[in-house]
N, CA and C atoms of all chains as a GROMACS GRO file, in nm:
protein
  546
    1UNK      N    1  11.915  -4.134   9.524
    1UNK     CA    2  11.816  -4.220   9.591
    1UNK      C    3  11.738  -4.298   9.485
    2UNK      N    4  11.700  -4.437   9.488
    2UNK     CA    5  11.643  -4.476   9.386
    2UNK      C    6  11.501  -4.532   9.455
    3UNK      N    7  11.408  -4.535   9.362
    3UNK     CA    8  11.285  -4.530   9.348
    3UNK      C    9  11.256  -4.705   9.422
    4UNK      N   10  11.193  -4.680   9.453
    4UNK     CA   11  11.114  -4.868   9.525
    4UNK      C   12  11.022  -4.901   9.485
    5UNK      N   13  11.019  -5.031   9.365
    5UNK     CA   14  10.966  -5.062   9.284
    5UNK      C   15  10.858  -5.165   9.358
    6UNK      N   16  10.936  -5.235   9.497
    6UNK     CA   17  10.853  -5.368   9.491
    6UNK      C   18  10.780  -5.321   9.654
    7UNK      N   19  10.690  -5.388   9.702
    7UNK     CA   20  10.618  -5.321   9.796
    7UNK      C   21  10.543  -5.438   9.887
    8UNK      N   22  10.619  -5.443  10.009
    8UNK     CA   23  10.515  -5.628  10.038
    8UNK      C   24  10.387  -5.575  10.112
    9UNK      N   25  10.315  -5.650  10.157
    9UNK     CA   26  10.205  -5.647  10.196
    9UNK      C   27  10.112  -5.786  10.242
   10UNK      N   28  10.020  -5.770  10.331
   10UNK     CA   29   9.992  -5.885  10.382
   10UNK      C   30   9.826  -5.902  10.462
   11UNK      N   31   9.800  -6.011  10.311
   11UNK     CA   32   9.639  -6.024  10.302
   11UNK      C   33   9.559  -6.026  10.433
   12UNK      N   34   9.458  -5.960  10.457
   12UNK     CA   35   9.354  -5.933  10.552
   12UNK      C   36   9.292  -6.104  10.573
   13UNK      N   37   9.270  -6.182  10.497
   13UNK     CA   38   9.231  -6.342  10.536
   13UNK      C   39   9.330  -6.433  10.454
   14UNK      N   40   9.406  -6.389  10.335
   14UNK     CA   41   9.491  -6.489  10.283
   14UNK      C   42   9.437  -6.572  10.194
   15UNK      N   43   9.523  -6.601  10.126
   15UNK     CA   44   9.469  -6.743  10.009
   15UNK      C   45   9.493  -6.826  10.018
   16UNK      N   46   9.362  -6.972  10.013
   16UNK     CA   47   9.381  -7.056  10.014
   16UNK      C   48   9.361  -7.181   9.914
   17UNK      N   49   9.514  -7.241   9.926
   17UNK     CA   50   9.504  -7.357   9.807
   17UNK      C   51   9.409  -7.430   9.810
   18UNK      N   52   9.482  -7.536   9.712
   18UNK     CA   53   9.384  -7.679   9.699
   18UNK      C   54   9.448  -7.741   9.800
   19UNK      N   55   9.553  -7.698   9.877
   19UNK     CA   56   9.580  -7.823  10.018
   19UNK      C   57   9.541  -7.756  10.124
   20UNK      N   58   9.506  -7.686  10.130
   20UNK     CA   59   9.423  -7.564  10.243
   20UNK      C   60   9.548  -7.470  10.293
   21UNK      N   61   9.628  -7.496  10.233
   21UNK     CA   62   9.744  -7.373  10.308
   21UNK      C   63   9.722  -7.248  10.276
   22UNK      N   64   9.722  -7.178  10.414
   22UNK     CA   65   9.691  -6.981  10.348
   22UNK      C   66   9.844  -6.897  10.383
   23UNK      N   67   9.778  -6.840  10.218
   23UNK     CA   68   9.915  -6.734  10.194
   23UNK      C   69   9.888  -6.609  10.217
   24UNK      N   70   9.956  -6.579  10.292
   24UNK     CA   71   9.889  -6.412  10.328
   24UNK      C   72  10.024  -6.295  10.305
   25UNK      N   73  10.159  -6.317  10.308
   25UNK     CA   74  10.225  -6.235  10.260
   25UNK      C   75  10.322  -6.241  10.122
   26UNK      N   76  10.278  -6.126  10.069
   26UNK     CA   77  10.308  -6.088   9.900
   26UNK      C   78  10.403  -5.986   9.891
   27UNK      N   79  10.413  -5.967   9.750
   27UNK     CA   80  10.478  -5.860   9.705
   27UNK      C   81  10.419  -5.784   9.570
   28UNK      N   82  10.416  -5.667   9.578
   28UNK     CA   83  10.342  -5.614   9.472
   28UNK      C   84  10.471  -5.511   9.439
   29UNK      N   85  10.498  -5.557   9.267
   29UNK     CA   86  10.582  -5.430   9.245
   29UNK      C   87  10.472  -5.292   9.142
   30UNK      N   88  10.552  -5.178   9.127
   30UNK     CA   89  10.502  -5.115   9.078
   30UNK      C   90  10.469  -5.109   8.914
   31UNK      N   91  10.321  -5.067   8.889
   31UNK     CA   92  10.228  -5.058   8.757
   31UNK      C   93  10.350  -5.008   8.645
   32UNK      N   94  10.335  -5.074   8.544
   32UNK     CA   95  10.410  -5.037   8.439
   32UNK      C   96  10.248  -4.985   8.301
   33UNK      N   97  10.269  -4.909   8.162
   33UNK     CA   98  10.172  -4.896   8.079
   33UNK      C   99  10.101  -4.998   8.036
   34UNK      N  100  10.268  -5.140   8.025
   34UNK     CA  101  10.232  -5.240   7.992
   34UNK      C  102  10.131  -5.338   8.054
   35UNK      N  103  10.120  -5.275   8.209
   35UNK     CA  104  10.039  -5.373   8.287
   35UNK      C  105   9.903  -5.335   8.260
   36UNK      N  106   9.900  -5.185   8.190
   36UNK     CA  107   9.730  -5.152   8.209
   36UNK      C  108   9.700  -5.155   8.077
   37UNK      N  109   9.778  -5.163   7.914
   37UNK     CA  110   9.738  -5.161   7.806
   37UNK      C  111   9.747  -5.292   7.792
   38UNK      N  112   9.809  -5.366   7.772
   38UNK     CA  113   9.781  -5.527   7.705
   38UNK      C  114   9.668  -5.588   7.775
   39UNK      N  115   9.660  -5.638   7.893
   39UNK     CA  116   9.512  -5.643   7.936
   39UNK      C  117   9.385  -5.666   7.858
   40UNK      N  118   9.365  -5.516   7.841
   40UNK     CA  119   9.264  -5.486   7.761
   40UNK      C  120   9.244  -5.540   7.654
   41UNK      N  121   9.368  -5.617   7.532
   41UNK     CA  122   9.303  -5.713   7.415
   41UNK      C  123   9.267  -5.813   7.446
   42UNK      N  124   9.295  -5.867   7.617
   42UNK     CA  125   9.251  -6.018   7.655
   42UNK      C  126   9.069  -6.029   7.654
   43UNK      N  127   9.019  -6.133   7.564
   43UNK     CA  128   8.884  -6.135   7.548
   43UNK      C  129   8.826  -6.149   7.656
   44UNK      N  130   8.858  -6.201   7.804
   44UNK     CA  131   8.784  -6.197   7.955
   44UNK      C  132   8.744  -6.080   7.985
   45UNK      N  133   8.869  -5.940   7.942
   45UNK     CA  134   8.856  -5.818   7.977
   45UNK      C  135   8.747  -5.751   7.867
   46UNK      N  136   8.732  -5.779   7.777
   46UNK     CA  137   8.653  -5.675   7.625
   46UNK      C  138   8.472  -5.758   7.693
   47UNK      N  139   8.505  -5.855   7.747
   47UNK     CA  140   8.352  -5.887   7.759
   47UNK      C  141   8.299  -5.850   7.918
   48UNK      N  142   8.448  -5.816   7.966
   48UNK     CA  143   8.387  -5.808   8.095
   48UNK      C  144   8.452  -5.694   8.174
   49UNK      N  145   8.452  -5.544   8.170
   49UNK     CA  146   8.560  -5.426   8.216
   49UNK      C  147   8.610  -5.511   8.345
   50UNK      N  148   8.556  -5.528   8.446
   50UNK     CA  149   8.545  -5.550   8.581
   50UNK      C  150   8.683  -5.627   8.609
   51UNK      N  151   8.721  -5.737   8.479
   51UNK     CA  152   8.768  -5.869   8.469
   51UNK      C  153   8.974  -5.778   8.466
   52UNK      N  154   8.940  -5.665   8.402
   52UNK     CA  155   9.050  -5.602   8.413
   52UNK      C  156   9.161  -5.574   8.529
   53UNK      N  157   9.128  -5.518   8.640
   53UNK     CA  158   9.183  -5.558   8.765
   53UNK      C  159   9.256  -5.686   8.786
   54UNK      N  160   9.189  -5.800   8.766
   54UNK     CA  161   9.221  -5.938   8.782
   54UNK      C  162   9.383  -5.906   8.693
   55UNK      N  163   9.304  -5.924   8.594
   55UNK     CA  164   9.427  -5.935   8.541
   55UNK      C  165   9.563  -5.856   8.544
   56UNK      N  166   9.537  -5.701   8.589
   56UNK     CA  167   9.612  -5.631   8.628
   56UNK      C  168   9.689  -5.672   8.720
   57UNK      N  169   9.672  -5.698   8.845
   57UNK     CA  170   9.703  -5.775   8.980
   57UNK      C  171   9.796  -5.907   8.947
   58UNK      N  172   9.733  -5.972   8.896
   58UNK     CA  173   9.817  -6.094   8.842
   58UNK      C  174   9.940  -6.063   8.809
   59UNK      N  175   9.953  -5.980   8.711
   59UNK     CA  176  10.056  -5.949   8.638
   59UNK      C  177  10.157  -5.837   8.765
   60UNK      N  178  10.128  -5.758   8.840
   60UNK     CA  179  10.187  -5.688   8.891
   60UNK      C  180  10.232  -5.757   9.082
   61UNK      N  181  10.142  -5.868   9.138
   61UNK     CA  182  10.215  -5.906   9.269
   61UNK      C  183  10.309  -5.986   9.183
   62UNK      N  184  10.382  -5.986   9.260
   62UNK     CA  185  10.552  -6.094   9.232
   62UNK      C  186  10.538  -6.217   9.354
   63UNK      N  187  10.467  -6.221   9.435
   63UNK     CA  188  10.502  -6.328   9.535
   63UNK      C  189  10.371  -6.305   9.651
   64UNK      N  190  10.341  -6.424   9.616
   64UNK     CA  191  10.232  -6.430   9.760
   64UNK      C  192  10.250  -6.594   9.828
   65UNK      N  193  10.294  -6.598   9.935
   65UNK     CA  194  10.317  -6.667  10.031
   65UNK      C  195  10.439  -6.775   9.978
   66UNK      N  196  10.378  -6.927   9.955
   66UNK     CA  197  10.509  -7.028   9.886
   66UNK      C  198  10.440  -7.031   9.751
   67UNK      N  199  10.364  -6.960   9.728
   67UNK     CA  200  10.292  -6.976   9.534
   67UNK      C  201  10.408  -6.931   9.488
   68UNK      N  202  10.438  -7.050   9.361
   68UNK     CA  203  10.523  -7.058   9.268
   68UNK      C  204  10.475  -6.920   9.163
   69UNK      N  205  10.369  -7.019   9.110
   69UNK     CA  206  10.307  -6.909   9.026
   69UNK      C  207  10.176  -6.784   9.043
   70UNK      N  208  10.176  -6.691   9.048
   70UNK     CA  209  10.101  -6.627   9.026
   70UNK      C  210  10.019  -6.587   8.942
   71UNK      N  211   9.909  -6.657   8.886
   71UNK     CA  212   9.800  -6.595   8.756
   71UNK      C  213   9.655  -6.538   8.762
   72UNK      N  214   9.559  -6.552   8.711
   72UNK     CA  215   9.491  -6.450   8.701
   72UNK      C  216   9.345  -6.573   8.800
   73UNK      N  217   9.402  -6.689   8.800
   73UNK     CA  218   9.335  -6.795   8.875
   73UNK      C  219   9.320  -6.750   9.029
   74UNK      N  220   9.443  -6.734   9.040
   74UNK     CA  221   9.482  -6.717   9.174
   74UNK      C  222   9.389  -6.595   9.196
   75UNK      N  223   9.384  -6.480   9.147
   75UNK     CA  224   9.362  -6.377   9.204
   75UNK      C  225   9.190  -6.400   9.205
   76UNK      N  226   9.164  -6.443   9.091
   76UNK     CA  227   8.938  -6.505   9.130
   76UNK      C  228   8.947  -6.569   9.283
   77UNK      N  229   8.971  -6.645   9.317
   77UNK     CA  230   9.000  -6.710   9.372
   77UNK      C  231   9.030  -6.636   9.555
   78UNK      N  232   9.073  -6.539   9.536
   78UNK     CA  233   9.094  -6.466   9.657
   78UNK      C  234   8.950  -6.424   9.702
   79UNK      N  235   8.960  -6.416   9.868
   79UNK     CA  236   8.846  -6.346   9.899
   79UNK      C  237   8.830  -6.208   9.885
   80UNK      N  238   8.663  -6.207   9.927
   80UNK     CA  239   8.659  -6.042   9.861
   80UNK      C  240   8.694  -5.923   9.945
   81UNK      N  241   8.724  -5.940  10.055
   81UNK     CA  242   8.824  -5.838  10.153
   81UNK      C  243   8.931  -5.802  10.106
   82UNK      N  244   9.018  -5.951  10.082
   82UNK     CA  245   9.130  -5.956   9.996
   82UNK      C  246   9.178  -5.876   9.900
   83UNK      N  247   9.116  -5.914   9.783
   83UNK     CA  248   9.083  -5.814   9.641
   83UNK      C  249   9.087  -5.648   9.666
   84UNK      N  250   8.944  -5.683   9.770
   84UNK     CA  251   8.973  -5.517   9.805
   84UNK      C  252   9.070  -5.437   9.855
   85UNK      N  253   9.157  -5.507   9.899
   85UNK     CA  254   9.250  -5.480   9.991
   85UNK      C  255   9.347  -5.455   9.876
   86UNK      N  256   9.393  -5.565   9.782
   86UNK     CA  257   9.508  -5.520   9.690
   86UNK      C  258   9.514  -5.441   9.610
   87UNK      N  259   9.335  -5.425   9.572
   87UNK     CA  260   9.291  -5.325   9.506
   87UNK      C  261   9.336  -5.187   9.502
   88UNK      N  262   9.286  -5.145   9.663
   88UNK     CA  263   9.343  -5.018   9.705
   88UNK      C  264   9.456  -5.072   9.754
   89UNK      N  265   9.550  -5.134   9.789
   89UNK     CA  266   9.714  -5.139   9.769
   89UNK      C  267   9.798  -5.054   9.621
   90UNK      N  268   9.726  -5.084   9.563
   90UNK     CA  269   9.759  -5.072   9.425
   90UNK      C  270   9.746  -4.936   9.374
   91UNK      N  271   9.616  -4.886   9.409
   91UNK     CA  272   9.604  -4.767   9.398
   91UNK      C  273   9.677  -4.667   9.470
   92UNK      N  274   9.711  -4.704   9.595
   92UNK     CA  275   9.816  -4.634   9.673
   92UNK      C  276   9.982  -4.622   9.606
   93UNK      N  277   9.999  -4.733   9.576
   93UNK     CA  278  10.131  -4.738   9.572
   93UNK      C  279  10.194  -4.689   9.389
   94UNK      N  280  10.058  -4.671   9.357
   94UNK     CA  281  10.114  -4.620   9.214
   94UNK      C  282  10.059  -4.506   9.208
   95UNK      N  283  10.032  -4.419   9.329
   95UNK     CA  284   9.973  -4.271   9.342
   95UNK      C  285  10.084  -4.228   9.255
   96UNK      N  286  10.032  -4.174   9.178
   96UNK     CA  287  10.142  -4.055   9.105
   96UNK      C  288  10.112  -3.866   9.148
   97UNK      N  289  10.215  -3.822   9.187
   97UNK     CA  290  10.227  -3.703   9.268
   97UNK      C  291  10.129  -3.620   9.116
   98UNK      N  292   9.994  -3.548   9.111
   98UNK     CA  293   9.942  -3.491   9.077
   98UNK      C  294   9.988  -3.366   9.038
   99UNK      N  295  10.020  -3.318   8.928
   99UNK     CA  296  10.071  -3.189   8.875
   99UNK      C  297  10.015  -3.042   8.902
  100UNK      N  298  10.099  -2.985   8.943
  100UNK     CA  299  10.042  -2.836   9.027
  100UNK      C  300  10.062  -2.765   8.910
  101UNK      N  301   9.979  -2.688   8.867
  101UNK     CA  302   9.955  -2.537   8.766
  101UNK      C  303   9.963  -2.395   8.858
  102UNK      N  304  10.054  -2.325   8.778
  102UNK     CA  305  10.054  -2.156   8.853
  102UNK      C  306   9.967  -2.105   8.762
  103UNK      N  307   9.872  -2.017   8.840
  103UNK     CA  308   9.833  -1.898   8.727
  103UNK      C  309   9.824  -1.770   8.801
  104UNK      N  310   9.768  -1.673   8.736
  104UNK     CA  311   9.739  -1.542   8.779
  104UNK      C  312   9.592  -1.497   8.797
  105UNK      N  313   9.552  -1.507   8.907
  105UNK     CA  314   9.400  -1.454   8.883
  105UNK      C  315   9.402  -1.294   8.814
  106UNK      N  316   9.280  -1.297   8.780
  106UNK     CA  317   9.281  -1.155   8.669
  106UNK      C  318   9.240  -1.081   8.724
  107UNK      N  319   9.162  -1.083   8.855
  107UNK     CA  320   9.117  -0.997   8.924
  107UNK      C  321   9.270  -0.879   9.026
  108UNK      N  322   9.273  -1.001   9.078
  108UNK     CA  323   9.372  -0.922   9.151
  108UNK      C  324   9.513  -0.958   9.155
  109UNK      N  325   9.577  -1.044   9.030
  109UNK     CA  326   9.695  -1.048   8.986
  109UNK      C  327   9.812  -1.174   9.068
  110UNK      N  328   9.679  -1.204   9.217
  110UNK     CA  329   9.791  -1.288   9.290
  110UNK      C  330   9.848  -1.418   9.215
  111UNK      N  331   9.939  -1.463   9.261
  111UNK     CA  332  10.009  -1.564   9.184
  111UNK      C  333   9.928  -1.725   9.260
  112UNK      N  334   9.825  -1.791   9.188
  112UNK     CA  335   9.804  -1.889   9.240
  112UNK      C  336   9.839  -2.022   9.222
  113UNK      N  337   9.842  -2.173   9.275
  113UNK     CA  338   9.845  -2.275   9.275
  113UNK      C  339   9.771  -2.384   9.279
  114UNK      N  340   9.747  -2.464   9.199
  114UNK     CA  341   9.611  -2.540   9.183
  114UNK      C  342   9.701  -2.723   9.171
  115UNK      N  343   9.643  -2.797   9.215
  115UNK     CA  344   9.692  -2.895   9.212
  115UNK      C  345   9.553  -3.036   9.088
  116UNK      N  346   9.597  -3.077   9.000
  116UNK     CA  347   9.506  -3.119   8.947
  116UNK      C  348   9.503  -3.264   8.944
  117UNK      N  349   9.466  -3.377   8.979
  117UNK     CA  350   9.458  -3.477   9.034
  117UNK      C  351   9.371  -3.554   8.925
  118UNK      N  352   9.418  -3.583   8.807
  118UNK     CA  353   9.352  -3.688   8.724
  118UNK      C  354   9.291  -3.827   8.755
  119UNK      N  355   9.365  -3.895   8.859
  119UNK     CA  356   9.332  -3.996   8.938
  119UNK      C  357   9.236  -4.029   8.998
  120UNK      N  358   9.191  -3.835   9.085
  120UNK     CA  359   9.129  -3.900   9.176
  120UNK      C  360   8.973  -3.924   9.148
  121UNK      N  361   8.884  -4.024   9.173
  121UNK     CA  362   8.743  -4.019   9.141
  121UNK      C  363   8.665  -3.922   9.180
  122UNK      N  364   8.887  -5.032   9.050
  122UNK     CA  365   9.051  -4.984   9.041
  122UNK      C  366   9.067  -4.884   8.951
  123UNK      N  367   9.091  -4.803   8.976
  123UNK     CA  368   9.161  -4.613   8.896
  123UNK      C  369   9.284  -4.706   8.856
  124UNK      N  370   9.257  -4.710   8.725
  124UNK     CA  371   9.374  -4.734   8.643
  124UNK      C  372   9.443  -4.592   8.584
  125UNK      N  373   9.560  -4.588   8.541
  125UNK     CA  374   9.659  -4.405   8.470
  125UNK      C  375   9.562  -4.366   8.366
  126UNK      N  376   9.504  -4.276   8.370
  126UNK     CA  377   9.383  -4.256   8.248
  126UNK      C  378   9.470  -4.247   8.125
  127UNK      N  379   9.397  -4.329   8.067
  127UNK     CA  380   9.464  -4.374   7.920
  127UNK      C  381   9.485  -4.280   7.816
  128UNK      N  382   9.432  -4.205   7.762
  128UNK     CA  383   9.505  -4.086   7.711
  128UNK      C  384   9.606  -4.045   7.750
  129UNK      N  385   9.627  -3.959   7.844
  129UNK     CA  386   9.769  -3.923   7.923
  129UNK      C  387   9.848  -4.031   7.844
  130UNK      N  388   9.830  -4.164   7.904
  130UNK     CA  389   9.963  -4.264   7.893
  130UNK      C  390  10.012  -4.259   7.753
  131UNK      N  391   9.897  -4.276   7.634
  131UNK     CA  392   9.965  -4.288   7.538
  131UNK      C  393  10.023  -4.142   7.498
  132UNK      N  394  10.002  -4.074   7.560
  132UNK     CA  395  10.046  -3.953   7.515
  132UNK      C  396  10.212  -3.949   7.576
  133UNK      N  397  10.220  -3.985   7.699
  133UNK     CA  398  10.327  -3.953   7.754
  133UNK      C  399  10.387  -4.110   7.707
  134UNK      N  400  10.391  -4.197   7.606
  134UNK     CA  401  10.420  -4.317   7.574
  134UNK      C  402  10.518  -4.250   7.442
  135UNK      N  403  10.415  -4.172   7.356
  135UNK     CA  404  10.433  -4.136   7.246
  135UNK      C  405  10.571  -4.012   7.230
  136UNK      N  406  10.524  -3.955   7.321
  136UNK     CA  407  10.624  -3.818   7.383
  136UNK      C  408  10.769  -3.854   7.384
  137UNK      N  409  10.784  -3.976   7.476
  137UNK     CA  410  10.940  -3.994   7.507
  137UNK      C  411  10.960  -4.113   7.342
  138UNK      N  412  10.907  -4.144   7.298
  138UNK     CA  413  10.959  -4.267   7.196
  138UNK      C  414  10.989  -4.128   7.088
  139UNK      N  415  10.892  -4.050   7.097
  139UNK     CA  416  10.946  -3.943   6.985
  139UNK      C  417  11.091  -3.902   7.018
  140UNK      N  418  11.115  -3.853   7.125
  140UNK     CA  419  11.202  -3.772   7.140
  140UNK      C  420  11.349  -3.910   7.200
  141UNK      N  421  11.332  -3.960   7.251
  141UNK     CA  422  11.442  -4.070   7.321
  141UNK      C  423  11.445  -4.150   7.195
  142UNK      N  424  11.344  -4.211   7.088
  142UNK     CA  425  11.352  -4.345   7.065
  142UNK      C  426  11.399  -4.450   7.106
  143UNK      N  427  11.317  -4.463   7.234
  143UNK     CA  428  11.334  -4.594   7.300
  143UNK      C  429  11.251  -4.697   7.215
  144UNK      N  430  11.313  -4.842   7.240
  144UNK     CA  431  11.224  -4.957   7.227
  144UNK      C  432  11.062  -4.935   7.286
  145UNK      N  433  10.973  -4.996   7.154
  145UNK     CA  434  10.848  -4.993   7.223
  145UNK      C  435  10.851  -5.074   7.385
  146UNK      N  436  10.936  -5.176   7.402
  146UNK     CA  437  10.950  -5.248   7.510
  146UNK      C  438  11.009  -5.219   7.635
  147UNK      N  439  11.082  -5.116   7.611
  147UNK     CA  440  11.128  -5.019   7.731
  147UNK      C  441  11.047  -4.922   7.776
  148UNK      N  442  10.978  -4.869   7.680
  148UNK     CA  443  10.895  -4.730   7.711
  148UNK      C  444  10.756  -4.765   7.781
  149UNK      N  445  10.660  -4.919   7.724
  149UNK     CA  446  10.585  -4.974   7.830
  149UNK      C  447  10.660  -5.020   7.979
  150UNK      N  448  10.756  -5.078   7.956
  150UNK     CA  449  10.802  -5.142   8.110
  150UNK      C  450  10.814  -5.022   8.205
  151UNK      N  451  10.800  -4.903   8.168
  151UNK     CA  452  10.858  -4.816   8.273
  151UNK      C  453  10.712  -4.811   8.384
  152UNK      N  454  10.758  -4.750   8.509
  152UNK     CA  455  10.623  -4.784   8.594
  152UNK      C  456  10.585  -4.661   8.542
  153UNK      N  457  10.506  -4.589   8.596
  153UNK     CA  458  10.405  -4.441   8.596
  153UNK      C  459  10.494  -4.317   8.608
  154UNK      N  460  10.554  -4.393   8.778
  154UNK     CA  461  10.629  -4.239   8.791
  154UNK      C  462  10.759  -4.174   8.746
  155UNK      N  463  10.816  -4.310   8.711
  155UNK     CA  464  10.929  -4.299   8.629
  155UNK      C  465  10.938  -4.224   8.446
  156UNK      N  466  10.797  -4.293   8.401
  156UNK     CA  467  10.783  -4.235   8.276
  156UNK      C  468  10.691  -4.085   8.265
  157UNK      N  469  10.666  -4.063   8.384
  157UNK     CA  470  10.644  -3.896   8.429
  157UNK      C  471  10.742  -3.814   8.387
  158UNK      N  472  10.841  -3.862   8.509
  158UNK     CA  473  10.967  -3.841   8.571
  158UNK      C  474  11.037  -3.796   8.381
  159UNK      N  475  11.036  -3.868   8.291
  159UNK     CA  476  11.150  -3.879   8.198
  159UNK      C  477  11.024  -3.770   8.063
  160UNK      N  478  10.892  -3.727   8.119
  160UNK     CA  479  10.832  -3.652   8.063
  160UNK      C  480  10.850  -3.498   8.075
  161UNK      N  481  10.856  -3.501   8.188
  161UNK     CA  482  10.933  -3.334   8.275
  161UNK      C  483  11.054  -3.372   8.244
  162UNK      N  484  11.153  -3.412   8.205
  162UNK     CA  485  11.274  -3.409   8.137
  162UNK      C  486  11.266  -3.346   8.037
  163UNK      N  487  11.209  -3.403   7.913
  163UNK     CA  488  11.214  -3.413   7.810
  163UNK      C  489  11.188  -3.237   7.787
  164UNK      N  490  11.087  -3.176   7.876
  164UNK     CA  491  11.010  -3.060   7.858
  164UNK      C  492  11.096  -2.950   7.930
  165UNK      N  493  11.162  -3.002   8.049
  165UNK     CA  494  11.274  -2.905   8.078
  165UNK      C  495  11.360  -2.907   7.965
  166UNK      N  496  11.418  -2.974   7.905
  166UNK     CA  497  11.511  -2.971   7.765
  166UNK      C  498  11.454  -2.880   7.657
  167UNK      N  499  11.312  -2.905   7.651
  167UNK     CA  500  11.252  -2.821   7.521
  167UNK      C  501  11.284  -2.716   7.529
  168UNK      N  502  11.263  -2.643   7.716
  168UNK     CA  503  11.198  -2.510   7.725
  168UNK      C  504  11.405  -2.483   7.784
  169UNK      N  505  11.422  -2.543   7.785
  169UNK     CA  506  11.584  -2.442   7.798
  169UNK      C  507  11.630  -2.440   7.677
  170UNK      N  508  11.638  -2.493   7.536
  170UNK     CA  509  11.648  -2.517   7.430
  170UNK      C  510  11.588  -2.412   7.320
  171UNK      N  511  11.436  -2.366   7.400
  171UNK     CA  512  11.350  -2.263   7.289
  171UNK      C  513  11.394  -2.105   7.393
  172UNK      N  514  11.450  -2.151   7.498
  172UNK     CA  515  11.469  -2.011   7.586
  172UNK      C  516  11.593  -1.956   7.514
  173UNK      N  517  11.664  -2.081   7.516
  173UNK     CA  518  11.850  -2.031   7.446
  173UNK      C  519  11.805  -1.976   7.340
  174UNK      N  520  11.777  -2.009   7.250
  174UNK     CA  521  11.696  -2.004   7.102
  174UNK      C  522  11.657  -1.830   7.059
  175UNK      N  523  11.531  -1.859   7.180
  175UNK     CA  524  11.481  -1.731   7.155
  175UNK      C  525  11.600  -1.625   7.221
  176UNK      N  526  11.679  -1.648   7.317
  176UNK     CA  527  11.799  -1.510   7.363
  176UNK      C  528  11.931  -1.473   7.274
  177UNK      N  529  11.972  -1.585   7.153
  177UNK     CA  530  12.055  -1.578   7.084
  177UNK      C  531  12.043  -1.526   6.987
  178UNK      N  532  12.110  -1.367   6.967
  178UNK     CA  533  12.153  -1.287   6.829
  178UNK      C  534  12.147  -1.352   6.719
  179UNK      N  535  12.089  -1.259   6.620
  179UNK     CA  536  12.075  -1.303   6.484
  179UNK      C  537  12.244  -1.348   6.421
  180UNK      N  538  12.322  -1.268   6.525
  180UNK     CA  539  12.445  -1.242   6.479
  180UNK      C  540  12.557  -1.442   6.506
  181UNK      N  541  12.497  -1.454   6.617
  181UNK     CA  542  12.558  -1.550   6.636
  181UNK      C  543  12.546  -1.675   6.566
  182UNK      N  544  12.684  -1.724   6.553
  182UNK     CA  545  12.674  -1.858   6.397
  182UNK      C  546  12.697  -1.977   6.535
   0.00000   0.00000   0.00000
């Protein structure tokens, strides 16, 4: 079975150009290291954490409506439902299954399971 | 946005380039769960590797 990289989805108000056309269905593929480390030397991001997302997003939808290109314009530019919306898209779809630990309590030897969730806030 | 907390990554960045030597350019492109995925590899290999290890006679060449 292979893994599903790309993931569509479809904006809560949509984006709109400079000819007023709204784009409301995209594609977001999945977060690579590269999408969340390079980022960070871009000077928008070092002066501004927040600015990070943007740029994250940019780099990771593949297609929103007839936009040729996708950049970091586009994504200011979206409303703020929007954003929020791809935001947590994003966070969903690059959930990574959280690593379970066995141990032994010392008290009474049972064998337990703990699930530890680095992710979650 | 909860970005992969950054430690981990470079750790699990560093992990497989040690052991695979992949291209720095392959080992970023991978998504999250994939370069998990090839981290629990790497560690099932260790630990069947130090298990054989440790069960094999002094005797055996």
């Amino acid at each position: 079975m292979s893994l599903q990289t790309e993931y569509p989805f479809v904006l809560p108000k949509g984006y709109v150009d400079r000819d007023g056309n709204v784009h409301k269905k995209g594609t977001m593929r999945l977060a690579t290291a590269a999408d969340e480390i390079l980022p960070m030397k871009d000077v928008r991001v070092q002066q501004n954490q927040s600015y990070l997302s943007i740029m994250i997003l940019s780099r990771v939808i593949t297609e929103l409506g007839e936009l040729k290109n996708i950049d970091a314009r586009v994504i200011e530019n979206l409303f703020t439902p929007d954003l929020a919306y791809l935001q947590d898209f994003y966070q969903k779809i690059n959930q990574v299954e959280p690593p379970n630990y066995k141990f032994n309590c010392s008290k009474c030897g049972h064998t337990n399971e703990v699930s530890l969730d680095f992710l979650a806030q | 946005m909860t970005c992969y907390p950054a430690d981990n990554m470079y750790e699990e960045l560093s992990f497989i380039a040690y052991y695979f030597h992949w291209s720095y350019q392959e080992i970023m492109n991978l998504d999250h769960h994939t370069r998990r995925k090839w981290c629990d590899e790497i560690t099932r290999i260790n630990r069947k590797l130090n298990n054989e290890t440790e069960q094999k006679s002094i005797f055996d060449i």
